[in-house]
N, C-alpha and C positions, 0 to 999 in steps of 0.2 A: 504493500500500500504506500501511496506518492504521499510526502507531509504536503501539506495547506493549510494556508492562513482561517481562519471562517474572519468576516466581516461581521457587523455591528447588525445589531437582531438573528444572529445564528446560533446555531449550537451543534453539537454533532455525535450521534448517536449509534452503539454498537447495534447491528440488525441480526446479525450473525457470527459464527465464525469466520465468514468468509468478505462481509459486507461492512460499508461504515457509510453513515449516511448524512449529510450534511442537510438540515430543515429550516425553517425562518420560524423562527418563535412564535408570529403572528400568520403563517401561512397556514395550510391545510395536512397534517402529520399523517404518515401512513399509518396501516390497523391492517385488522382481519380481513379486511376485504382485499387486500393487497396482498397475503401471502396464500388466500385462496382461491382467487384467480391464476396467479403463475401456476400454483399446483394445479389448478383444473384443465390449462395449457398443455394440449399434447403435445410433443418434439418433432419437430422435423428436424433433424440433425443437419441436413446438407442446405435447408431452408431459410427462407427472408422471412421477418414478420413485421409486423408494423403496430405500433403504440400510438393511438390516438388518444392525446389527451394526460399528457407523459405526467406532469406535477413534476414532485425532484427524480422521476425517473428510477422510482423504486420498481418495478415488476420488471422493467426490461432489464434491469441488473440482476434481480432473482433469477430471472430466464438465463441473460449471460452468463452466469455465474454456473450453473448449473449445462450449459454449453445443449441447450435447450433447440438454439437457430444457430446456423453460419454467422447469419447477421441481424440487426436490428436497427431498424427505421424510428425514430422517437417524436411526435408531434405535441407542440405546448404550444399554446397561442398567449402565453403572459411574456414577455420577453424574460422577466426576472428569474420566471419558473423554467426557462431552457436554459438559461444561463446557468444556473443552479445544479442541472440536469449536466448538463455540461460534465463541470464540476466533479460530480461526483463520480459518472463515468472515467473520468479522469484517475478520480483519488481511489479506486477499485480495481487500476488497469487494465477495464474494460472498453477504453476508449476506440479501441482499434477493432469492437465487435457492435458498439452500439452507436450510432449518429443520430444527432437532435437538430430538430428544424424551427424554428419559431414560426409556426404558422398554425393558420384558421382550418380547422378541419371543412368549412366549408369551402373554402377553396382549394380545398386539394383535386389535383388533378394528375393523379397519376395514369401510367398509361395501362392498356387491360391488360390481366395476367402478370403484372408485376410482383404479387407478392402470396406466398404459401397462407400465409395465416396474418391476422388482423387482430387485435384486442383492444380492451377499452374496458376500463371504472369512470366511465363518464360521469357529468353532474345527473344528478338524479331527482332534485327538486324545479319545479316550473319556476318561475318569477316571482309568482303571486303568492306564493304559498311558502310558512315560515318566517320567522322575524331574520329582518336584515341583521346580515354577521357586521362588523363596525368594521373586520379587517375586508378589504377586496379582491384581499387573494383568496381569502376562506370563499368570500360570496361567489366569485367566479367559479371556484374549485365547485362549488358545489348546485350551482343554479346555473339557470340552460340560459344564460346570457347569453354564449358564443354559439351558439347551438341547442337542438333539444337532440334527443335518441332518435330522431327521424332522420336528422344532418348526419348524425353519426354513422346511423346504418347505410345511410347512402355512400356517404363515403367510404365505408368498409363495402361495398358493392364494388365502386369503382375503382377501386387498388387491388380486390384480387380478381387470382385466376377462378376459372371455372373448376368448381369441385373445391375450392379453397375456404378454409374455415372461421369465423367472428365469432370469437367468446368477449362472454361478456359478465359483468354483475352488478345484480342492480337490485331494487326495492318490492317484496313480495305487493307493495297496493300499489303499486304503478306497475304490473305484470302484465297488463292488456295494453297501455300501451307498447311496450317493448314487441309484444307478440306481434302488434298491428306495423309496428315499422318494419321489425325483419320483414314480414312478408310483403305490404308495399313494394320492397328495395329488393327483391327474387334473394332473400334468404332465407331456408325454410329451417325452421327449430329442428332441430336433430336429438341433443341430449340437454335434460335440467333435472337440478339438483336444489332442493330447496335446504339452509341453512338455517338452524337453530341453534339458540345458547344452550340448552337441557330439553331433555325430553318433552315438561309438560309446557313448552312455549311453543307460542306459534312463530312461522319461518319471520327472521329478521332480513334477509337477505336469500338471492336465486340468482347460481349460477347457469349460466345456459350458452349452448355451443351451437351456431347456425352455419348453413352449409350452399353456398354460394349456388343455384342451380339445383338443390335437393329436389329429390323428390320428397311429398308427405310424407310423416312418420315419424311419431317422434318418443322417445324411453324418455319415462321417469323413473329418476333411481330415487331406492330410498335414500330417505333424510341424510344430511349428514347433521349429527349431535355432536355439541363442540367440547360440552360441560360435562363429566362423570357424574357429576352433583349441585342441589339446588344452589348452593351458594357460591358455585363457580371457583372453586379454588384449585381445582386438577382435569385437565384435559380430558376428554375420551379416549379410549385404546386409538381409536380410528382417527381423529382428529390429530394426536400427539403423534402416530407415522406419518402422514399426511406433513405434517409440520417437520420433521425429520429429514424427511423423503423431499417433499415439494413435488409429492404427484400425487392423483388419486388413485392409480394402479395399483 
C-alpha cells in the first residue's frame, strides 16, 4: 500500500486485510450494501465491468482486489467523489486495474458490446421523499438528482454486450420500480435475493442480477439472514462466509 496525505475532512479506514479506504467525514460511508453486492458479483476473470455510480470507489476495489475482472471502468458524476476514487485506487495499487471517469451516467455513451458486466448501488430515494441530508455529497449519494434507476438501467443497457449482466441493490418498497426499469431498458431479472438483519424482519435491502436480452425467468433464492441473533451481535454461518469469501457460491 502507497503512503498518502488525507486532506482536511478525511479520515481513513481499514476495510480489510487487503483494503484501506480513504472517506470524507461528511460524505456518504460504505456498509453492507457495499460488501454484498461485490459478493453477489459473478467473475468474469478475463472480463471488463463497469461501476456506475462509483462514491470512493469501494466495490470496484473489492472486485479488484479479489481479481474478480481484467479491468474496471468507475463512473462518479461529483468531481470530488472521482477524485477521491482516484485516490484510493491508487493507495491499494489497484490503479492499473481500475479507471474512474467523472461523468453523468446519463451521458454515457459507450459503444454496444463494450463491457461483460455492469453494476450499481445507485441512489435509491426520489427527490421528494426524506428530509434533506445538510451534507451534498450525502444528498446526491443518495437521491436520484443525477439520475433515477430508469437513467441507470439505461445506461447499463447501452454499455453492455448482448447476454451481459447489471447487478444491482436496492430498497425492498421501491422493488416495482427497479422491476419496471430493467425491463423498459431489455433487461430481464434473472436472479434476487432479498436481505435481512435476522430472521423475524422483513427484507431491508434486494439484490438482483439482470441479463441484457434475457429471456423471462426469473429464481428466487432464499433469504439471505445477516444476524444469528435478535440483537445483532454475530453474523450468520452464511453471511460470515459470504463476508470471508466475497461470493455467494
Amino acid at each position: 500500500m502507497k503512503d498518502i496525505m488525507l486532506e482536511d475532512g478525511e479520515r481513513l479506514d481499514a476495510v480489510n486485510e487487503r483494503i484501506t479506504l480513504i472517506q470524507k467525514k461528511d460524505g456518504l460511508t460504505f456498509g453492507t450494501d457495499a460488501f454484498l453486492l461485490a459478493s453477489f458479483i459473478k467473475p468474469r476473470k478475463s472480463g471488463r465491468a463497469l461501476e456506475l455510480g462509483a462514491g470512493t470507489g469501494i466495490i470496484s476495489l473489492l472486485l479488484a482486489a479479489k481479481d474478480k475482472f481484467a479491468s474496471i471502468c468507475a463512473l462518479e458524476v461529483q468531481e470530488d467523489f472521482a477524485v477521491l476514487a482516484r485516490r484510493n485506487a491508487e493507495l491499494n495499487g489497484l490503479d492499473g486495474k481500475i479507471e474512474v471517469i467523472c461523468r453523468d451516467v446519463r451521458d454515457l455513451r459507450a459503444s454496444d458490446g463494450e463491457f461483460d458486466v455492469v453494476f450499481s448501488n445507485p441512489p435509491y430515494m426520489t427527490t421528494d421523499s426524506g428530509k434533506r441530508n445538510e451534507s451534498d455529497y450525502k444528498y446526491i449519494a443518495r437521491h436520484e438528482v443525477c439520475g433515477g434507476i430508469s437513467d441507470f438501467s439505461a445506461a447499463a443497457y447501452r454499455a453492455l454486450k448482448h447476454g451481459g449482466k447489471f447487478y444491482v441493490v436496492w430498497r425492498p418498497d421501491r422493488l416495482c420500480d427497479l422491476i419496471c426499469a430493467l425491463r423498459d431498458n431489455r433487461l430481464e431479472p434473472k436472479v434476487m435475493t432479498f436481505v435481512c438483519a435476522d430472521s423475524k424482519s422483513a427484507p431491508s435491502m434486494v439484490l438482483v442480477s439482470a441479463t441484457k436480452g434475457g429471456a423471462p425467468g426469473m429464481s428466487l433464492t432464499a433469504p439471505l439472514i445477516l444476524h444469528a441473533d435478535g440483537d445483532h451481535s454475530a453474523l450468520s454461518p452464511e453471511a460470515q462466509r459470504i463476508y470471508d469469501t466475497l461470493s455467494f457460491d
